[in-house]
N, C-alpha and C positions, 0 to 999 in steps of 0.2 A: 808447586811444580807438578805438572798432570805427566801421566805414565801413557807413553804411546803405544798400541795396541802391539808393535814388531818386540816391546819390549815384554810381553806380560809373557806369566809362565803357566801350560794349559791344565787345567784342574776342574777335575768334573762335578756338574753342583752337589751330587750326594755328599763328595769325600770332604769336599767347602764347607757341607751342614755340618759333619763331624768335628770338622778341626775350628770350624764357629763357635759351637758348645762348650770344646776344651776350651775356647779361650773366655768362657763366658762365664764358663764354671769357676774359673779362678777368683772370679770376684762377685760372684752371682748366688742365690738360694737355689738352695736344688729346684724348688716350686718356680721357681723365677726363669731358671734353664729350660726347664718341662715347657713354658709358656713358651720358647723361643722356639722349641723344638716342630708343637704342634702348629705356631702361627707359620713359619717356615717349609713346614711340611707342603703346607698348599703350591709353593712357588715350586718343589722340588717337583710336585706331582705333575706339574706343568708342562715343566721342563722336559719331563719323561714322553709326555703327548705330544710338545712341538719337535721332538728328537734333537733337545739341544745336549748335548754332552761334553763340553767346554766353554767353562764361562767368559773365556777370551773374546767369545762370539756374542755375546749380549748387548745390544744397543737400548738407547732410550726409545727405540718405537717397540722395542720386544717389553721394556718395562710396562708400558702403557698399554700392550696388546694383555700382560698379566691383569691388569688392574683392570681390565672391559671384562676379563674372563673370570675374576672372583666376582665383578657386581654384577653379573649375569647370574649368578646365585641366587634366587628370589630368596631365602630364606637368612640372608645374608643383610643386617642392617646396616647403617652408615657409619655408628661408632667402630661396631668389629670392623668394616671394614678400613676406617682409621688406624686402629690399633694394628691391625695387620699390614699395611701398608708403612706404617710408619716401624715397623720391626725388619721390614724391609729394606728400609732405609740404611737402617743400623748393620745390616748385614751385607749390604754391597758396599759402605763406605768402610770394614773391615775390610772385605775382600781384594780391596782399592788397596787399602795399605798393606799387602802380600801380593800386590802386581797379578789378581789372580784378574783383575776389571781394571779398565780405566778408573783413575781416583777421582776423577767428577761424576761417573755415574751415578751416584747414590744422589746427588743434587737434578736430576733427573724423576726422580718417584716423586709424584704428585698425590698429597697427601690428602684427602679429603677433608674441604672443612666441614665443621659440623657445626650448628648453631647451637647457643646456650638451651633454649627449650629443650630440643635433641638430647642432647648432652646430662640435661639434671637431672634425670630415674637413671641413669646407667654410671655418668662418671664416678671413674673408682681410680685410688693412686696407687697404681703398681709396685707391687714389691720391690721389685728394680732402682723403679725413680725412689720411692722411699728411701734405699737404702741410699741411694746416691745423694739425694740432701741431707738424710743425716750424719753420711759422712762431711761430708762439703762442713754443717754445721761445726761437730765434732772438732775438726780441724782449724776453723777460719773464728769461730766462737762459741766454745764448749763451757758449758754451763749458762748461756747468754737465756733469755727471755724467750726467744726464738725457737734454740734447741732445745729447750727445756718442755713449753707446749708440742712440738712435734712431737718427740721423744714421748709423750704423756699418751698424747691421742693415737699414734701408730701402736704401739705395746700393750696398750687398756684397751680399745677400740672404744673407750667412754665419746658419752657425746658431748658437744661442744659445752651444753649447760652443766653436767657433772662436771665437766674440770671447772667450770667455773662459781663450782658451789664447794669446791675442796678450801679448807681449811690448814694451816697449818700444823694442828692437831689432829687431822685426820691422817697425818702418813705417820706412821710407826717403822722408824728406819731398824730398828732391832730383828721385826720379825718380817721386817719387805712385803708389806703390806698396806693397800689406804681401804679407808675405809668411805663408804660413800650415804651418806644423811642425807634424806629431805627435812628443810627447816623452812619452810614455806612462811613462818612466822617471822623470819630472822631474812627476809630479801632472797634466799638461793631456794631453785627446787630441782626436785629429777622429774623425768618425761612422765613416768610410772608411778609419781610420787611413793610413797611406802615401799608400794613394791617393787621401786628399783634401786632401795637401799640394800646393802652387800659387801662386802671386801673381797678386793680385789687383787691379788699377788701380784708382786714385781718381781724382774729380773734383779741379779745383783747390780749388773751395770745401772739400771734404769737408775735403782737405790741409791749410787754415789752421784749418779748425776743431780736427783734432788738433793741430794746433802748438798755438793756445791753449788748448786745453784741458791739454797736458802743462804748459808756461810759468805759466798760472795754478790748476788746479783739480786736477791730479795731487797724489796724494799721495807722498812721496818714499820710499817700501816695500818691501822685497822681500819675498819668498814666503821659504815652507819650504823651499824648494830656491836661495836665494838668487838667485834670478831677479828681475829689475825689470817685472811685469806691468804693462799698459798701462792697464787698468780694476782702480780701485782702490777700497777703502775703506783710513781708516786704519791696517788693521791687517795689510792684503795685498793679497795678491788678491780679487778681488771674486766672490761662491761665485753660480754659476749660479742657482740657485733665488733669490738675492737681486738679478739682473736681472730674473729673469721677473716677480719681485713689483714693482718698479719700471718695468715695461713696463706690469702691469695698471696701475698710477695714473696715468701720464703718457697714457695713450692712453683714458683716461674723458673723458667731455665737463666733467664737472663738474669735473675739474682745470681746465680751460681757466674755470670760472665761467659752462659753458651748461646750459642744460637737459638733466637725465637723467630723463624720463618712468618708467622701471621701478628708476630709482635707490631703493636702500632710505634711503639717506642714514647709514646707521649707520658707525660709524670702520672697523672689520674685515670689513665686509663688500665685496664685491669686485660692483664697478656693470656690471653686466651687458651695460654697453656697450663694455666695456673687451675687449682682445684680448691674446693670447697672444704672444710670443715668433717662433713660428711660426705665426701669422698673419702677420705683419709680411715674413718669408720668403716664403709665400704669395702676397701681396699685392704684393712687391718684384719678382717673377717674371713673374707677369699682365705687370704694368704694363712689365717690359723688352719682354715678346712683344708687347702693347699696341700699344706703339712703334715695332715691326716692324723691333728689332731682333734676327737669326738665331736658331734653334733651338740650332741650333751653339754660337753662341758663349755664350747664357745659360745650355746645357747646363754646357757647361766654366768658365763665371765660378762659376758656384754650383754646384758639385758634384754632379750629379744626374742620371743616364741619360736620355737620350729618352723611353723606355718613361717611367720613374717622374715625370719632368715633364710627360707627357702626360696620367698616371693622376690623380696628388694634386697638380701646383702649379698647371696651367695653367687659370684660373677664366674666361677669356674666353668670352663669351656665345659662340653659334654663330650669331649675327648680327655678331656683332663680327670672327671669322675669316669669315665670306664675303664682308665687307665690304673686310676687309684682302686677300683673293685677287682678289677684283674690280679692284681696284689697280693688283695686279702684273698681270692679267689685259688691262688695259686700256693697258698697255707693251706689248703684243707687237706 
C-alpha cells in the first residue's frame, strides 16, 4: 500500500539523517553508521543548494536530478557512485516507512550498474551486508559449511587458499587460535609461502562456532596426503574454486529471499550482487582500519605490507580517515 503525499508528515532532511543513524545504529557497527553518515552527507548537502527543506516534497525527477549532480563530480568513479546511490536507496525506502516520502520512492533511484571488469580492483563486502549474512546464516544454518567459511574469511581476513590449506590440527580451541602452515609438499600453500605462515587469534564466538561446526557438520575425510583438512566436502578437502563458487551464492541477496534488482534469476547465472572471495578480504580489512584498529597489527594479522594494504585493501573513504585522525587529533 503506497502513502499519499496529503498523508506524509513534514520532516526536514538533516533531522531524517539523524533519526536514519539512530535507527541504523541499533543494528549497525559504529564503522558501518560513519559509512551512512558520510555517503548521505552528499544528498543532505544537496538539499541545502536546491533549498529543499521537507522531504514531503521530493520526487523521482529531484532523485535523478541528485544522481546528474554527484556524477558531475569528475573525481567521483562509478563504483562510489554505486555505493552511494544505492545507500540512497536504503535511506528514502526508511523514510517511506515513517510517512516522511512516498513509500515507492526509494524504487525510484537508479542504481548504476557497473561491469565485472569495473568492479574486480574495488569490490569490497561491507560491513553492513556482512553482518547481515552472517546473521541471516546464524539463524537459518549456524554451524552449516556456509557459515562456517564466511565466518572464517570476514574475522581472519585470510585468503581464500589459507582457509583452504587449514588443517584440523591447526585450530587450537583452548587458546582461539589457528595456526597457518605452508606445506607446499603435502598439496596446500599460502600466497607468501613461509612468510605467510603466523597464527592467527579468534574471537570466542568465532571458536564455538568451529567447535560446532567440526562436532556436527565436518565430514570425517582425509585428503590425498592423509591430512584431516578443516573444510570439507565428503570426498576431502574442499578445492578453492568450490569456496569461491559458494561465497558467490551465500553473499547474493536473493539467497537471503531479498530483492536482486539486476538479478537475471536464471539457476547458473551468478547475481551480480554477489561478491568474490576477496572482496570479503577487502571488506574484512576496511572495516578492522574502520575500527581504528593499527596499521601494524591488521598488516601482520592478514598478511599484507603497508605499501600493498595502502594500495588495493584499504577502501575507507577520505572523509572517513580524517575523521578518524581528527580523533586522535583531539587527544592531544
Amino acid at each position: 500500500m503506497s502513502t499519499d503525499k496529503d498523508d506524509l508528515e513534514p520532516l526536514d532532511p538533516k533531522t531524517a539523517q539523524e533519526l536514519f543513524l539512530d535507527h541504523k545504529a541499533t543494528g549497525c557497527t559504529e564503522s558501518t553508521v560513519r559509512n551512512h553518515r558520510y555517503r548521505t552527507n552528499h544528498f543532505i548537502e544537496w538539499c541545502e543548494e536546491e533549498g529543499i527543506d521537507n522531504l514531503n516534497d521530493l520526487s523521482g525527477r529531484d532523485i535523478q536530478q541528485f544522481r546528474l549532480w554527484r556524477k558531475g563530480d569528475g573525481e567521483l568513479n562509478k563504483l562510489t557512485l554505486r555505493m552511494q546511490m544505492s545507500t540512497l536507496r536504503v535511506f528514502l525506502k526508511w523514510a517511506g516507512s515513517i510517512e516522511a516520502v512516498p513509500q515507492d520512492l526509494y524504487n525510484k533511484v537508479m542504481v548504476p550498474r557497473v561491469s565485472p571488469a569495473e568492479r574486480r580492483n574495488d569490490e569490497t563486502l561491507d560491513a553492513d551486508d556482512a553482518q547481515k549474512i552472517l546473521q541471516y546464516l546464524s539463524k537459518y544454518e549456524y554451524a552449516s559449511i556456509e557459515h562456517t567459511l564466511l565466518a572464517l574469511l570476514w574475522e581472519t581476513g585470510m585468503r581464500i587458499g589459507a582457509v583452504n590449506s587449514l588443517d584440523l590440527q591447526d585450530v587450537d580451541f583452548d587458546e582461539e587460535r589457528i595456526q597457518l602452515v605452508h606445506r607446499q609438499s603435502e598439496g596446500t600453500t599460502l600466497k607468501n609461502g613461509k612468510g605467510g605462515e603466523r597464527l592467527v587469534a579468534m574471537t570466542p564466538a568465532l571458536t564455538e562456532l568451529l567447535r560446532e561446526h567440526v562436532d556436527a557438520n565436518r565430514h570425517d575425510v582425509t585428503d590425498d596426503y592423509g591430512r584431516e583438512p578443516l573444510i570439507t566436502t565428503r570426498h576431502g578437502r574442499m578445492a578453492r574454486s568450490t569456496m569461491r563458487r559458494m561465497i558467490n551464492r551465500i553473499t547474493a541477496p536473493c539467497y537471503r529471499n531479498e530483492s536482486c534488482p539486476d538479478c537475471e534469476e536464471e539457476v547458473n547465472a551468478k547475481c551480480p550482487e554477489a561478491v568474490s572471495p576477496h572482496a570479503i578480504r577487502r571488506g574484512s580489512i576496511t572495516h578492522f582500519l574502520s575500527e581504528d584498529v593499527p596499521v601494524e597489527i591488521v598488516s601482520d594479522r592478514m598478511n599484507v605490507s603497508r605499501r600493498i594494504l595502502g594500495e588495493h585493501y584499504d577502501k575507507r573513504s577520505e572523509e572517513v580517515k580524517l575523521e578518524q585522525r581528527r580523533g586522535y587529533l583531539d587527544n592531544i
